[in-house]
Backbone atoms as SQL, in Angstrom:
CREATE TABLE atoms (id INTEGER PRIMARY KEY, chain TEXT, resi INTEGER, resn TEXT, atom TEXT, x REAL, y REAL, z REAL);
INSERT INTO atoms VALUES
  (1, 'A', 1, 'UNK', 'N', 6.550, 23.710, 8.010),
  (2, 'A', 1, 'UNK', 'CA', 5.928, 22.417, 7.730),
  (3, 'A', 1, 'UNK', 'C', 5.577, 21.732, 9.049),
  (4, 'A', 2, 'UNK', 'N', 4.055, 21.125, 9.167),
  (5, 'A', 2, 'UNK', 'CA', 3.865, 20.637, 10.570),
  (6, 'A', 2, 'UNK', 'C', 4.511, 19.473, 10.277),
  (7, 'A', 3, 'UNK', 'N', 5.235, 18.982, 11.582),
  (8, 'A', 3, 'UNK', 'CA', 5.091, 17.512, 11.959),
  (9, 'A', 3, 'UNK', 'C', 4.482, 16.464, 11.680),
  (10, 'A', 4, 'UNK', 'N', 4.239, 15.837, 11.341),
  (11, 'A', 4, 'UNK', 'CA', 3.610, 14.738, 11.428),
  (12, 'A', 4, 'UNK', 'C', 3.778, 13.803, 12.714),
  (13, 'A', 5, 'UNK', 'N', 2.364, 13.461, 13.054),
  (14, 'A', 5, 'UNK', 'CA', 2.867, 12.478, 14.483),
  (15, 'A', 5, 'UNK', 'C', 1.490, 11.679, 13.914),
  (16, 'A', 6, 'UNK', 'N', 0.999, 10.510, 14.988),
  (17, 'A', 6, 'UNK', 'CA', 0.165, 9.049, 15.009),
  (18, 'A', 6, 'UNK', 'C', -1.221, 9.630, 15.157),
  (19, 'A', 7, 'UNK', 'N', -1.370, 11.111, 15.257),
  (20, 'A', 7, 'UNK', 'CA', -2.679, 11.428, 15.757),
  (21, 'A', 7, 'UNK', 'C', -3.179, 11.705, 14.030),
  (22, 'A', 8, 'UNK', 'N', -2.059, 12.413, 13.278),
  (23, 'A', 8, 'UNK', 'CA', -2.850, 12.764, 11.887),
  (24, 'A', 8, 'UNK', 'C', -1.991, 11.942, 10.648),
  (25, 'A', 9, 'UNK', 'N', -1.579, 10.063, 11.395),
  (26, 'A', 9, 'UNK', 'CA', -1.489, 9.753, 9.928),
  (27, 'A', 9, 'UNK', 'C', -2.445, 9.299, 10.029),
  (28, 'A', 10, 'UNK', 'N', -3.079, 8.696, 8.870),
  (29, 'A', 10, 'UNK', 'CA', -4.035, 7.691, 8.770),
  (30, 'A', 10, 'UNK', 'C', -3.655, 6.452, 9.393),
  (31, 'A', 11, 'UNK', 'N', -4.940, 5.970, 9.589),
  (32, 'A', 11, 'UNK', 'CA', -4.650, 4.146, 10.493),
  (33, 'A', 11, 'UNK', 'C', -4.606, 3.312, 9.442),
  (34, 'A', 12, 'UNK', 'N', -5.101, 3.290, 8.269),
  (35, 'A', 12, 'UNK', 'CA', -5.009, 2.248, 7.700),
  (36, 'A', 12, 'UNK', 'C', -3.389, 2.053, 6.799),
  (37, 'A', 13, 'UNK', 'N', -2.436, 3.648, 6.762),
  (38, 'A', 13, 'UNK', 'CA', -1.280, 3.704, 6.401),
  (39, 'A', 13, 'UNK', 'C', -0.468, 2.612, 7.625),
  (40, 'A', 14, 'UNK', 'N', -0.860, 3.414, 8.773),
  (41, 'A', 14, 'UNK', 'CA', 0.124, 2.356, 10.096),
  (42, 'A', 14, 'UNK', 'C', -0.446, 1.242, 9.759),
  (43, 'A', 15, 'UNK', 'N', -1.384, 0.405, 9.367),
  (44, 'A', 15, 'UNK', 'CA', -1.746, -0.685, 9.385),
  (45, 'A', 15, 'UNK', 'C', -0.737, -1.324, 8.455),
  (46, 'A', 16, 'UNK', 'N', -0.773, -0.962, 7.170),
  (47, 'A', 16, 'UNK', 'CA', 0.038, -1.306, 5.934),
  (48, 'A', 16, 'UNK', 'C', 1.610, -1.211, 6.180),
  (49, 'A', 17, 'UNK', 'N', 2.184, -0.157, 6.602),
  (50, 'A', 17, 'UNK', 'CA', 3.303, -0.238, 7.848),
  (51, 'A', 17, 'UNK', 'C', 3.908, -1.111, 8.515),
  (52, 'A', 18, 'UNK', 'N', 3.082, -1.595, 9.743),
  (53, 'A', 18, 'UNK', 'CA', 3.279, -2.197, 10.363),
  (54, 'A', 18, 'UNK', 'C', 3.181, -3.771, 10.036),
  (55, 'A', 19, 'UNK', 'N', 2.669, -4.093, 8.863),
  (56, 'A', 19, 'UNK', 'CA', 2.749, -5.340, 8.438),
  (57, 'A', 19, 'UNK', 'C', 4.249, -5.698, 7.702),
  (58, 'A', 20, 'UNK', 'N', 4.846, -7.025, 7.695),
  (59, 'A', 20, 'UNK', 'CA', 6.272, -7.374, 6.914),
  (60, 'A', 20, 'UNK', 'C', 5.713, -7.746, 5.854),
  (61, 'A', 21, 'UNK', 'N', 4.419, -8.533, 5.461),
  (62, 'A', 21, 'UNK', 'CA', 4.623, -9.542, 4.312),
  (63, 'A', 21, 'UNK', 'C', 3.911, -8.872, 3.425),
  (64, 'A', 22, 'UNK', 'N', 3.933, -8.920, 2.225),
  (65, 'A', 22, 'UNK', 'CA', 3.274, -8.089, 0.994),
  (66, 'A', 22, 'UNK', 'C', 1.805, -9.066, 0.865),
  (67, 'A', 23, 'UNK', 'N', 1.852, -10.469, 1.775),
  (68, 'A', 23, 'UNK', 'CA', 0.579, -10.756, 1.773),
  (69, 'A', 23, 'UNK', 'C', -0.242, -10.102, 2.756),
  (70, 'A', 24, 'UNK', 'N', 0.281, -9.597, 3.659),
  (71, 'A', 24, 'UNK', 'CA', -0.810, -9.072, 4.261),
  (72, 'A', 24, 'UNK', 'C', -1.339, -7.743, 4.122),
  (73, 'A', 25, 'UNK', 'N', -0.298, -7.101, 3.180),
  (74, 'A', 25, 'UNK', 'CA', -0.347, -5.744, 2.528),
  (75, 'A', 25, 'UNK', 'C', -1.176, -5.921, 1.633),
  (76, 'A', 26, 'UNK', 'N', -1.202, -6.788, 0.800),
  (77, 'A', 26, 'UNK', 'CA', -2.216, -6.947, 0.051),
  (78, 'A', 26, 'UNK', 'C', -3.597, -7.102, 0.667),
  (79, 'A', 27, 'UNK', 'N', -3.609, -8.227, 1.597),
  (80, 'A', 27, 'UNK', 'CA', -5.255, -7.857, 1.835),
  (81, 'A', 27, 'UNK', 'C', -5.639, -6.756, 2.899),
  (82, 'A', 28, 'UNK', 'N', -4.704, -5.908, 3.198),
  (83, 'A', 28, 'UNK', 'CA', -5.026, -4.930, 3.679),
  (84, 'A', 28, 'UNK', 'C', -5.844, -3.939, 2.760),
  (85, 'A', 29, 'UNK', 'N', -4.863, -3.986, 1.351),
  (86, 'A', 29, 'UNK', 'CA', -5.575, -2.848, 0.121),
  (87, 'A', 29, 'UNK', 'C', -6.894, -3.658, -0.067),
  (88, 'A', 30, 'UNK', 'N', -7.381, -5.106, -0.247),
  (89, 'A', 30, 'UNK', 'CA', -8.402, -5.670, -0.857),
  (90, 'A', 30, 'UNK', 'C', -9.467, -5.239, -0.284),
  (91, 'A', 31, 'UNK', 'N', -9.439, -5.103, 1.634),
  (92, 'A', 31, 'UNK', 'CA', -10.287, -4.846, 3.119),
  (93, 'A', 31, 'UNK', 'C', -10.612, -3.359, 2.584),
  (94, 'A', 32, 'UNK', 'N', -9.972, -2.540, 1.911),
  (95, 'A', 32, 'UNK', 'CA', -9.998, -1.529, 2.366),
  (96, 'A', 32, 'UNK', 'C', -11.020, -0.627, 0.896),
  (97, 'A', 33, 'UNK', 'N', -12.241, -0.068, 1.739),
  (98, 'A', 33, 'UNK', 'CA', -12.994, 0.703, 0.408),
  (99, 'A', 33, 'UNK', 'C', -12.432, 1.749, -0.422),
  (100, 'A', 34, 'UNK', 'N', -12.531, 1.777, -1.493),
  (101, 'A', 34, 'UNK', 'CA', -12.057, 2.738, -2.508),
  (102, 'A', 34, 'UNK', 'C', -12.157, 4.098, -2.294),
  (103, 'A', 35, 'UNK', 'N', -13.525, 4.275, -1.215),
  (104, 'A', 35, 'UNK', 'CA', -13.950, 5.501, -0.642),
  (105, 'A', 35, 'UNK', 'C', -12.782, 5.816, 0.173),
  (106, 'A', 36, 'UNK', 'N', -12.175, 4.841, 1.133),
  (107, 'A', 36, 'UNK', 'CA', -11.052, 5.314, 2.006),
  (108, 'A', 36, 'UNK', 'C', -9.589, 5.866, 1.325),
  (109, 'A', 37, 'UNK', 'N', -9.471, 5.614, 0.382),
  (110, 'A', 37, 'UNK', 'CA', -8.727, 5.854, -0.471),
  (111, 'A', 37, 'UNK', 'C', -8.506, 7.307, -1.270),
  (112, 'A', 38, 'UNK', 'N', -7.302, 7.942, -1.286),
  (113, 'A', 38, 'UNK', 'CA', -7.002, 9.513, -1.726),
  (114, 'A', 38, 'UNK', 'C', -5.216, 9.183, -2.238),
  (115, 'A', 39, 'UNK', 'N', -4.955, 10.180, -2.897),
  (116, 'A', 39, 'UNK', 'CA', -3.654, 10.506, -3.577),
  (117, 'A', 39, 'UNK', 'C', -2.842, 10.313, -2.603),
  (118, 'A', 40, 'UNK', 'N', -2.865, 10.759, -1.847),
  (119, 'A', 40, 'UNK', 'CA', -1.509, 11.443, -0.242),
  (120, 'A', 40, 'UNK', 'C', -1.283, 9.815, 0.253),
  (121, 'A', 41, 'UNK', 'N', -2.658, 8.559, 0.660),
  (122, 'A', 41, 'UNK', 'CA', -2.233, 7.677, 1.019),
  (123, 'A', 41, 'UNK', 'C', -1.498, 6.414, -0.264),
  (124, 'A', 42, 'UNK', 'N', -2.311, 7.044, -1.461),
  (125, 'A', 42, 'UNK', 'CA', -2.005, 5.804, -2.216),
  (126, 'A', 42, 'UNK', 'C', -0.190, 5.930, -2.317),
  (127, 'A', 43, 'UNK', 'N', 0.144, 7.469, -2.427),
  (128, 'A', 43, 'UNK', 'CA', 1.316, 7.891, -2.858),
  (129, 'A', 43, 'UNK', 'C', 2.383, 7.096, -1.504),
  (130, 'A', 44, 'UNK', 'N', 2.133, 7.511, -0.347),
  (131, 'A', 44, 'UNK', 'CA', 2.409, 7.299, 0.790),
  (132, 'A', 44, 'UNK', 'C', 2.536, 5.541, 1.009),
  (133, 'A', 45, 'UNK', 'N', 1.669, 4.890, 0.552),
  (134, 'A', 45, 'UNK', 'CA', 1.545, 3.174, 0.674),
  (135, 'A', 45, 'UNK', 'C', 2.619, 3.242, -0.382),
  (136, 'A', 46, 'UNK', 'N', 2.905, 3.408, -1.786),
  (137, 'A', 46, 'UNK', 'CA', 3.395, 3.463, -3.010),
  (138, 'A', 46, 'UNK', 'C', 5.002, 3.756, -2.908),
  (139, 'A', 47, 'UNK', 'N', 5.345, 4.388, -1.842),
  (140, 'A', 47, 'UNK', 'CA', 6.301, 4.872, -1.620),
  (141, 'A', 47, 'UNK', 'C', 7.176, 4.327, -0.367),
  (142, 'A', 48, 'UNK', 'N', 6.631, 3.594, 0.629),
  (143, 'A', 48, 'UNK', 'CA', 6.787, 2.626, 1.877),
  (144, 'A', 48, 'UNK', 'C', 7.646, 1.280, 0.938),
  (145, 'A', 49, 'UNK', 'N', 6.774, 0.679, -0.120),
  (146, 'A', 49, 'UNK', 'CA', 7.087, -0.606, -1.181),
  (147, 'A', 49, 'UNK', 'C', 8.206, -0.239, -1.894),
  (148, 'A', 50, 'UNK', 'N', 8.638, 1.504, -1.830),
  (149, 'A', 50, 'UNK', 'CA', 9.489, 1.722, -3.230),
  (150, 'A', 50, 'UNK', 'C', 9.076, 2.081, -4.528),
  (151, 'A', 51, 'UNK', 'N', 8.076, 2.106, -4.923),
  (152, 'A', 51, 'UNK', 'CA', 7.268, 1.983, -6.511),
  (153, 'A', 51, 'UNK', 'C', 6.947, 3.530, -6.281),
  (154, 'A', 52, 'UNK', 'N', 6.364, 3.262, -7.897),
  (155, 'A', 52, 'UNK', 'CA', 5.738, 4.583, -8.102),
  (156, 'A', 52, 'UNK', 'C', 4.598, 4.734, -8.661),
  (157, 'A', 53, 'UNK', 'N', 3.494, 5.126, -8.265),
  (158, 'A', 53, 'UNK', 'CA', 2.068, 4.551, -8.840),
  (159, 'A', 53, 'UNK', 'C', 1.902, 6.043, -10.180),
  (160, 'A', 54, 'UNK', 'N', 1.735, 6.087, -11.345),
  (161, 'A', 54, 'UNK', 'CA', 1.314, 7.240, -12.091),
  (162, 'A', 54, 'UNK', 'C', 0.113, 7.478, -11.799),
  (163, 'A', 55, 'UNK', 'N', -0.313, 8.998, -12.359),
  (164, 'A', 55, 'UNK', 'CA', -1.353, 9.916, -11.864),
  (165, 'A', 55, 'UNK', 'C', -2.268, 9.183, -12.604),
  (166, 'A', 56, 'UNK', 'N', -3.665, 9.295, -11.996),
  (167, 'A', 56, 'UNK', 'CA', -4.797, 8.974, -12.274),
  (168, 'A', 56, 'UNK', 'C', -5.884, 9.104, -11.556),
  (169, 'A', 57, 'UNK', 'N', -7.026, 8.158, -12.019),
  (170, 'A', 57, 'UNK', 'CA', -7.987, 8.163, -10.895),
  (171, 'A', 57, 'UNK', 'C', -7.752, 7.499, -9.873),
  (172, 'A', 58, 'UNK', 'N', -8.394, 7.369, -9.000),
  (173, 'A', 58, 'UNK', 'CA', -8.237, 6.704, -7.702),
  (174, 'A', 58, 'UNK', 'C', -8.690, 5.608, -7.488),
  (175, 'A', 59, 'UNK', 'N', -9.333, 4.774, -8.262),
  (176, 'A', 59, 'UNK', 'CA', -9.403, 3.316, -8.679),
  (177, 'A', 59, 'UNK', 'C', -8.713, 2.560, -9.482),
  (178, 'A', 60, 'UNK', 'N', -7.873, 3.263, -10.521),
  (179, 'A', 60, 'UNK', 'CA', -6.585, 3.069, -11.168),
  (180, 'A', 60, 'UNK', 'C', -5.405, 2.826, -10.479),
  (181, 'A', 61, 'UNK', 'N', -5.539, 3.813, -9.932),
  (182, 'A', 61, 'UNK', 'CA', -4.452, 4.146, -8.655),
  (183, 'A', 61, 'UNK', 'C', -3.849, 2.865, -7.465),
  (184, 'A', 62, 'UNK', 'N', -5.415, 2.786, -7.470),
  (185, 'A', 62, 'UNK', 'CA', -5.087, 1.663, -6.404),
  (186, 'A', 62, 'UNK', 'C', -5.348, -0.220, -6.946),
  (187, 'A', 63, 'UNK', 'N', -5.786, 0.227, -8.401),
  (188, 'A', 63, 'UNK', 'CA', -5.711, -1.255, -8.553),
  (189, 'A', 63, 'UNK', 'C', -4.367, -1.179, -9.092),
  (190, 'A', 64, 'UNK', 'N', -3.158, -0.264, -9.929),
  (191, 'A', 64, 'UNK', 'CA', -2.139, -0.276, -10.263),
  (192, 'A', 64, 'UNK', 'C', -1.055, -0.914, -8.916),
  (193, 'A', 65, 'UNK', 'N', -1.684, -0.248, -7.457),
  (194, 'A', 65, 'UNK', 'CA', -0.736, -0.775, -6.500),
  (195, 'A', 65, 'UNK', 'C', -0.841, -2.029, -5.812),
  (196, 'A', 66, 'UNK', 'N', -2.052, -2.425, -6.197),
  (197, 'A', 66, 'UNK', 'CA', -2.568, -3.957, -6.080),
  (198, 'A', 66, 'UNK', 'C', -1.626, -5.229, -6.588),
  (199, 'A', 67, 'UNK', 'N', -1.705, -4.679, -7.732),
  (200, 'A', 67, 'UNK', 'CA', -0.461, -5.220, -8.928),
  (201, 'A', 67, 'UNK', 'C', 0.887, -5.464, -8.293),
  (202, 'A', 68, 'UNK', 'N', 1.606, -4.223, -7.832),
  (203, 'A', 68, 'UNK', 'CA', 2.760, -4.019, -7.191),
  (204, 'A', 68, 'UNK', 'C', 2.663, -5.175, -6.298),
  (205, 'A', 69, 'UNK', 'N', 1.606, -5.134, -5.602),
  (206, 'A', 69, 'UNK', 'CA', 2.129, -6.075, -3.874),
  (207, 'A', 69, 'UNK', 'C', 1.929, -7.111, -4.147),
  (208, 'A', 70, 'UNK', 'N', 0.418, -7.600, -5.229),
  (209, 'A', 70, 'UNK', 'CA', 0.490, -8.956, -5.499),
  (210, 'A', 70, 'UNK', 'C', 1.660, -9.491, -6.233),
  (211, 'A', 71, 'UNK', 'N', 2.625, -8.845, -6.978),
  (212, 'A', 71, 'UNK', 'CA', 3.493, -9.203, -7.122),
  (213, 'A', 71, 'UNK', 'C', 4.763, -9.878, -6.493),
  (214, 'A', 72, 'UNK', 'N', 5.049, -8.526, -5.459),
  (215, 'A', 72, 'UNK', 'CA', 6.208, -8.586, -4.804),
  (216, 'A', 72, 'UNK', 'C', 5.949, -10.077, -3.591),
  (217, 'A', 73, 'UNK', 'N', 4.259, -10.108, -3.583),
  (218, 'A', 73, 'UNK', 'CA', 3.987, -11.073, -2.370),
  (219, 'A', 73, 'UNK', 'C', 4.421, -12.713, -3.239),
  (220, 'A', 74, 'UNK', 'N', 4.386, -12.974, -4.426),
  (221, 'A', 74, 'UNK', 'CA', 4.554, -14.125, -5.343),
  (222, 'A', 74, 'UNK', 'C', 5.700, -14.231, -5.012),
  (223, 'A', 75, 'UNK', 'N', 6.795, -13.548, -5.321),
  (224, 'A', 75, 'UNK', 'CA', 8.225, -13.390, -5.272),
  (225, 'A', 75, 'UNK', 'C', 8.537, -13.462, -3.862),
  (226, 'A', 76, 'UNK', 'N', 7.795, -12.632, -2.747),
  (227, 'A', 76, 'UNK', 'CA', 8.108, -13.244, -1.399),
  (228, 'A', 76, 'UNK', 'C', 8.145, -14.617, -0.587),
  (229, 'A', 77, 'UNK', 'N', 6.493, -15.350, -1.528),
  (230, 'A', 77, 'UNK', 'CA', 6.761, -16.237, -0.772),
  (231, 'A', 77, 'UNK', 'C', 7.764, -17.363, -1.904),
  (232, 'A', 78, 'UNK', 'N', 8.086, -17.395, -3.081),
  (233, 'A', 78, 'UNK', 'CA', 8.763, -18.271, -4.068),
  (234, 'A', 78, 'UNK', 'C', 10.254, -17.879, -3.661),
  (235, 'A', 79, 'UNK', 'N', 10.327, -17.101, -3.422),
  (236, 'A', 79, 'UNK', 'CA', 12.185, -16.618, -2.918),
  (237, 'A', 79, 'UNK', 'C', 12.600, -17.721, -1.763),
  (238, 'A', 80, 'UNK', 'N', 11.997, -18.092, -0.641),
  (239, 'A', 80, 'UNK', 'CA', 12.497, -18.782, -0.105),
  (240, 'A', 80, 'UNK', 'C', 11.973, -20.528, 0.234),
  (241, 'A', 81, 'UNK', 'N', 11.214, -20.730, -0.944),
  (242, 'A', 81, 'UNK', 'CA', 10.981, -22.166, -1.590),
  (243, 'A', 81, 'UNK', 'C', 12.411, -22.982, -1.364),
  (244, 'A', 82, 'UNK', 'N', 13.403, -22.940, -1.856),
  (245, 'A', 82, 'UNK', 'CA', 14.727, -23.523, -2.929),
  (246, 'A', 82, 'UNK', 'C', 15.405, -24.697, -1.327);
């Protein structure tokens, strides 16, 4: 099994990565064309959050993980309201 190193992940995975807040994860997925989009990253973004996106198309796919972050981002920023 090769390695993986920064030359063959995708940039827009390190992008999503390297962000903390599920708001900016989110408009990372919104920025990002459907064309750029494949199984390996949705699975890969899907799996960084914890979740699990089911098989489908790849506009399913990624509006299902849309869901996920706009979620978790509601709950991020309402968690520390109190």
């Amino acid at each position: 099994m090769e390695n993986m190193t920064e030359q063959n992940i995708n940039p827009i995975l390190l992008e999503f990565l390297d962000t903390d807040s599920f708001e900016e994860k989110y408009k990372i997925l919104v920025a990002t064309p459907i064309m750029d989009f494949d199984d390996l990253l949705i699975d890969n973004m899907a799996s960084s959050i914890d979740v699990v996106i089911d098989d489908g198309d790849i506009e399913s796919r990624v509006q299902d993980l849309k869901v996920c972050v706009r979620t978790r981002a509601k709950f991020e920023t309402t968690r520390f309201r109190r």
